[in-house]
N, C-alpha and C positions, 0 to 999 in steps of 0.2 A: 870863724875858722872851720867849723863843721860846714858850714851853706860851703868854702871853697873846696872841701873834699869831694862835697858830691858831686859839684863841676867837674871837679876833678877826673871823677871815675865818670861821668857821662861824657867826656870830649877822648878818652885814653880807649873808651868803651867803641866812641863811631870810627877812632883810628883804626884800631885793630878788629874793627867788626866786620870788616871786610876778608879778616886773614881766614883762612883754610885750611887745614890737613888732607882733605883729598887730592888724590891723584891728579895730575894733569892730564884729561880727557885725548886719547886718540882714538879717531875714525878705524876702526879696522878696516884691510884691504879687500876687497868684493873679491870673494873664491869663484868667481866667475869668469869667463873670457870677456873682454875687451870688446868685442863685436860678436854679432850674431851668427848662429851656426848657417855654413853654406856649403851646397853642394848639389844634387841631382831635386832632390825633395823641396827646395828653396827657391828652385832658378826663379820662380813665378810669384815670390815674395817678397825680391828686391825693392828696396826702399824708395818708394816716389819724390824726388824732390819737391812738387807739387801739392801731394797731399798734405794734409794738417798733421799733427801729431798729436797725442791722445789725450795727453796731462796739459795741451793747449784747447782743447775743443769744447765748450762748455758742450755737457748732453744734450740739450737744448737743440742744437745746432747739428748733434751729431745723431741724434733720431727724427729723422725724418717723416716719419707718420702719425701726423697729427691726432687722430684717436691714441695711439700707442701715446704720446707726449700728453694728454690729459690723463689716459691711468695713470702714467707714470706720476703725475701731480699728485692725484689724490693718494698714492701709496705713501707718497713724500710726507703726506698731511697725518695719515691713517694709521701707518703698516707698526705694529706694535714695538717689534723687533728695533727699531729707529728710534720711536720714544724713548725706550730701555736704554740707547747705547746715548741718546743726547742726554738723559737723566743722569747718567754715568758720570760724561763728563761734566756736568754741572757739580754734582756730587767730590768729584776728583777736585774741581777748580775753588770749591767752598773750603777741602780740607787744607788744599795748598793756602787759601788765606790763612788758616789759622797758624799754619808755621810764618805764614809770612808776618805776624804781627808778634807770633811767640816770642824776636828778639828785644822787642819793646818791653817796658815792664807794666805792670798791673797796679793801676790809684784808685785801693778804695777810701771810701767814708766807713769812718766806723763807729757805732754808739755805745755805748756800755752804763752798765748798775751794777753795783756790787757792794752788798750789804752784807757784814757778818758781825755772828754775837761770838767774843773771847772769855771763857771764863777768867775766874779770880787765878788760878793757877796756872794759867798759860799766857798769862797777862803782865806785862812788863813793869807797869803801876801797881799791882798786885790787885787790881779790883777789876772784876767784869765791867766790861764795856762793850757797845755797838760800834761797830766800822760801816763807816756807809761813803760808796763813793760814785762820782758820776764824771765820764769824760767822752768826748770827742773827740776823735782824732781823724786826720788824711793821712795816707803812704801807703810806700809801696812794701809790700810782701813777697820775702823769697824768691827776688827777682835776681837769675843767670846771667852775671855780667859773659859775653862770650868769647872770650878771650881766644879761645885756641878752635874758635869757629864750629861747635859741634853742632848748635841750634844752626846755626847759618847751614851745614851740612844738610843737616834735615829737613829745612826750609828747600835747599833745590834740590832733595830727592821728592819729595812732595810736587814741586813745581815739573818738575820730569815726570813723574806717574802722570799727572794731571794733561800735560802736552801728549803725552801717548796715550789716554781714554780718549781726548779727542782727536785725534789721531785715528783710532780705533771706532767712534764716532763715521768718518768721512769715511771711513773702510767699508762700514754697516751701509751708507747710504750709496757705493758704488758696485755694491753685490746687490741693493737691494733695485738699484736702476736695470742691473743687467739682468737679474731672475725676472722679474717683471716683464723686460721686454721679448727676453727667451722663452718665458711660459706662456706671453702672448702671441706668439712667432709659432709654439708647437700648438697650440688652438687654433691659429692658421691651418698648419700643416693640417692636422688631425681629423679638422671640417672638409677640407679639400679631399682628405682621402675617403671619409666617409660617402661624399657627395659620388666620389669616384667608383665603390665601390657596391651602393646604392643603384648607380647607371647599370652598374655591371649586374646587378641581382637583376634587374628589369629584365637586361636581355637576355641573361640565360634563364631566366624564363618563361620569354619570348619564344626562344628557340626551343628550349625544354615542351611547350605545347604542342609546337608543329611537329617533334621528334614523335611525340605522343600519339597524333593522329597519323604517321605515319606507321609506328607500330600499329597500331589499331588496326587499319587497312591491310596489314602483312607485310609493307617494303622493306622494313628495318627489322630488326633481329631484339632480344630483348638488352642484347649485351649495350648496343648503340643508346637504347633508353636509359639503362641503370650509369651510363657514363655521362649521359646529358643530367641524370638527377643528379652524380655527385656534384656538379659544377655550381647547382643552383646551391646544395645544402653548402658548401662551401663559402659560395658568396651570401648568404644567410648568415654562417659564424660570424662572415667578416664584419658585416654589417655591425649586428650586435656588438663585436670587439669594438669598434670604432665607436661607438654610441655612447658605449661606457668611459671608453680613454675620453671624448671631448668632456662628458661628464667631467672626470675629473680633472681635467684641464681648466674648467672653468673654476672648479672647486677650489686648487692652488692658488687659481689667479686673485677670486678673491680673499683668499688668506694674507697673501701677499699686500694686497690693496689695503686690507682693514675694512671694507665698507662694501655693501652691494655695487653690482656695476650695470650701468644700462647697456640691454642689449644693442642697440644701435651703435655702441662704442665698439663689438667684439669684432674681428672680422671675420667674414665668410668664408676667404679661401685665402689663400698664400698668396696669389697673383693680386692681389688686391690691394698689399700691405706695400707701401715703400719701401725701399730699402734703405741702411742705414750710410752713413756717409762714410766714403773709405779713407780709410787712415795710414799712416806710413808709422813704424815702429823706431823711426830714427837710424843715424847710422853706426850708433856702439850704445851696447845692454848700459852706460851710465845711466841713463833718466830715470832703471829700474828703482836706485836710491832715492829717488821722490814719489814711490807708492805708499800709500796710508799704512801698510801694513809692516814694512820694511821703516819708513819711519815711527812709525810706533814701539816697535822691537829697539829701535838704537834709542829711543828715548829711556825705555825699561833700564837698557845697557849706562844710559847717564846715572839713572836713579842709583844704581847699584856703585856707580862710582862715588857718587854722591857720599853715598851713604857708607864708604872707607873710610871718607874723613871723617864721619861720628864716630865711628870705632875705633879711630888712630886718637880724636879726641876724648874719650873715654879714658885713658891711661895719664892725661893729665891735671890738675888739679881745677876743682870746678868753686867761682868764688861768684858769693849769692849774699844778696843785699835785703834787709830791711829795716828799713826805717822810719819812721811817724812823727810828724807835729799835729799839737792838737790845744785844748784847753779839758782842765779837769779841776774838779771840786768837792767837799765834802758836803755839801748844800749843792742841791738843782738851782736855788736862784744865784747861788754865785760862779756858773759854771762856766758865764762870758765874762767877769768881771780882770780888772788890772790886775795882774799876777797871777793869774791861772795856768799861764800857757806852759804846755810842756812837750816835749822831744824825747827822741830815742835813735841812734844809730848804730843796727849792728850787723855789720859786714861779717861773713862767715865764709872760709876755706877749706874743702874738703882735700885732701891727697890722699890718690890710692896706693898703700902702699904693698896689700896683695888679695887679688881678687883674679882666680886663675879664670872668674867667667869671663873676663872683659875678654882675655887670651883667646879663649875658645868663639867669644862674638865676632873678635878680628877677623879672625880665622875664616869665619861663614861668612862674612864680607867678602872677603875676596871669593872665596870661593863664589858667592854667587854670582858677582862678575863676572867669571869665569863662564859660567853658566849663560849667563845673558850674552857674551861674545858669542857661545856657539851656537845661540837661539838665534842673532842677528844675522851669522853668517846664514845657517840654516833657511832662513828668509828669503836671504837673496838667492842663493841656489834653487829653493821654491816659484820664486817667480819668475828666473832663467827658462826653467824647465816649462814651464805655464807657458809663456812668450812664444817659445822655442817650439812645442807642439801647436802652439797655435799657428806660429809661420809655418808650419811643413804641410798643417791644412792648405791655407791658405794656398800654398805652392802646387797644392795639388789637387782642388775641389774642382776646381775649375774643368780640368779634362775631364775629370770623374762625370760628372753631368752633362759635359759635350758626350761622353761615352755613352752615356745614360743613354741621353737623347737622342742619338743615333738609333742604341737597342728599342729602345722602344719605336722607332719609324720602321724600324726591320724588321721585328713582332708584329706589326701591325699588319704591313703586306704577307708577311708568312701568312696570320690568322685570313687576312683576306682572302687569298688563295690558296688553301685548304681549303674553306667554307666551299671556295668555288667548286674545285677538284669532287668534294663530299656531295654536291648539289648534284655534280653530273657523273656520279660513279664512278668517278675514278677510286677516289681512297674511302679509307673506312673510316669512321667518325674518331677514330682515336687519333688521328694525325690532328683532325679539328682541334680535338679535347686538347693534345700537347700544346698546339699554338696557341691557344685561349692560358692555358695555364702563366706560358711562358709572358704572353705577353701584360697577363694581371698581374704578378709579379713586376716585371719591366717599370711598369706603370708606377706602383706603389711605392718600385724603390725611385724612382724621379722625382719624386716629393719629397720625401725623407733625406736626397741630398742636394734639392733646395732648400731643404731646411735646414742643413748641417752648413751649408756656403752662408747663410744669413746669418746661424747663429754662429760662425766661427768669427765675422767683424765685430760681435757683441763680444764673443768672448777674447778678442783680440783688443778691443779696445779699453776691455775690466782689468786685464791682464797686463796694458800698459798704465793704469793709473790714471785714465779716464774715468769722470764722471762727477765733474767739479760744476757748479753754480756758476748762472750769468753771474 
């Protein structure tokens, strides 16, 4: 009769172990527009039906520049930051087993001895005697049958935290692709300008000497000299500035990496480095709800849901089993013998019938839901805004460095003819000085936004949720 009880409760137990008190899960609706912002700042970031899209493109495929695709490896292998967030979720998916097994119950073996001496006066016989006993037993201990699903509740908040660690995981390793290939992108840029501005020290002072010998001999005035030396000491600062930025450019880089990096891997100049493969943003901000980070937040948001129904199941009665068969004797040698065997079944019922904490747990249940809805939407508003400045780049680099490039061809013949003008007396060296100025500037910023056009596709492509594995 007892063996059909327990069936009993284990077939009554897999029916309704399935049941729930939490909420019936709804997606909240994306506080965002429907499609991407358009207008003057955009015309030039409409969507290519040709291009790839970002959450389709393994990085692989989508960085181009093979030195850059091996750091990129080794940071993958290295970069600390990564290890932390993959430990995490290992850590996350270990604790979610243990709820997952929580609804199972626990079979130990159990050994015991138990010897006591009764005096004459506590002794039922009226004479002192020895008690001595020994058994064995299996079963289960205080094991939550879960009737009104509260273990099962906490079992998928657990499995939720754990989907969003790694969630947060793939988030780690697609910031950790785009800083990589951006800080290798501004060590580009940073060498390039050095190199550029190195050129430039040469020749001012170059020009700086013959200014010299011409003061010297009386042609020049001392004003035209102390103007050629500011130009040199200037390009001196710059120098040094630049010296130090690629410094620490490589510094980042390999923080980022985790490991030394051979010089043959770094690049020389910007023009050197490939560019990365362009990408089209789709035709409506949805695919925003498949970034790692945005997914991860609506996971947090399940957890919390989850986790109502433990606190809805809190308020009803929790019924918890233990029970043992075994063998037991007053002698160790008759401990297996015929007639030893013994049992124990005792199913226990708690109801609560006032406990205003439970009230007040409810309560923070919801509430944190609550909290996790405005964290999710918050999310996506975040990577609207991300997207949405990175198309308006996008919409607009382009002329910006056709502009560029122009000024700097027009700087150039300015500085040329001055120089000429100053060689045959027409102008006075300050007209030089101006166009020198003008046009090393020109120069510098021409770099700076080809590097801001290069890095606006990395950050356009992090931004759509690129950055997935062949």
């Amino acid at each position: 009769m007892n063996r059909k009880i327990i069936l009993l409760l284990i077939v009554v137990t897999l029916f309704l172990g399935g049941c729930t008190l939490a909420p019936r899960y709804t997606r909240p609706e994306a506080p965002v527009p429907y499609e991407w912002p358009a207008g003057e700042a955009y015309k030039e970031a409409a969507p290519d039906a040709s291009a790839p899209k970002a959450a389709e493109l393994p990085w692989r495929d989508f960085i181009a520049d093979k030195k850059l695709q091996e750091i990129i490896d080794l940071a993958l292998r290295n970069n600390r930051d990564l290890r932390v967030a993959a430990l995490n979720a290992q850590q996350s998916r270990a604790l979610y087993g243990i709820g997952e097994v929580s609804i199972l119950p626990s079979v130990n073996a159990i050994g015991n001895w138990y010897k006591e001496r009764v005096p004459a006066d506590l002794s039922p016989t009226g004479s002192r005697h020895t008690t001595e006993k020994y058994s064995v037993n299996l079963g289960i201990t205080s094991w939550e049958i879960d009737f009104f699903g509260r273990i099962r509740s906490l079992k998928d908040k657990a499995l939720e935290e754990y989907l969003a660690s790694d969630q947060a995981r793939r988030g780690t390793q697609i910031m950790l692709i785009s800083a990589v290939a951006q800080t290798y992108l501004t060590l580009a840029a940073d060498r390039e300008a050095l190199q550029l501005v190195s050129s430039t020290l040469e020749a001012q002072e170059t020009a700086y000497n013959l200014i010299r010998k011409r003061f010297n001999v009386g042609m020049i005035s001392q004003v035209d000299l102390s103007r050629a030396q500011s130009q040199v000491d200037t390009a001196r600062g710059d120098v040094a500035r630049y010296t130090q930025l690629v410094a620490q450019d490589e510094n980042a880089l390999i923080l980022l990496v985790g490991s030394p990096i051979e010089e043959e891997l770094l690049p020389q100049n910007l023009a050197e480095v490939s560019a990365p493969k362009d990408i089209s943003p789709g035709l409506t901000s949805e695919p925003l709800l498949l970034r790692p980070d945005i997914l991860a937040a609506e996971h947090r948001l399940k957890a919390a849901n989850a986790n109502i129904g433990a606190a809805r199941a809190a308020f009803f009665p929790r019924i918890s089993l233990t029970t043992t068969i075994g063998t037991a004797s007053a002698d160790l040698s008759g401990l297996f013998k015929s007639g030893s065997g013994v049992w124990s079944f005792a199913p226990q019922v708690v109801m609560p019938i006032f406990d205003a904490r439970t009230w007040f747990a409810y309560d923070a249940a919801k509430i944190d839901k609550e909290i996790s809805i405005a964290q999710y939407e918050k999310s996506i508003q975040t990577a609207f805004r991300e997207v949405a400045d990175a198309l308006a780049v996008k919409g607009t680099i382009s002329e910006r460095v056709a502009a560029q490039q122009s000024l700097v061809e027009a700087f150039t013949e300015t500085y040329r003819l001055s120089q000429l003008r100053y060689n045959h007396g027409i102008d006075s060296y300050l007209s030089v000085l101006d166009a020198q100025r003008s046009l090393y500037a020109a120069q510098q910023g021409l770099v700076m936004l080809r590097l801001a056009e290069i890095n606006n596709v990395v950050t356009l492509y992090k931004t759509l949720g690129g950055g997935q594995d062949k």
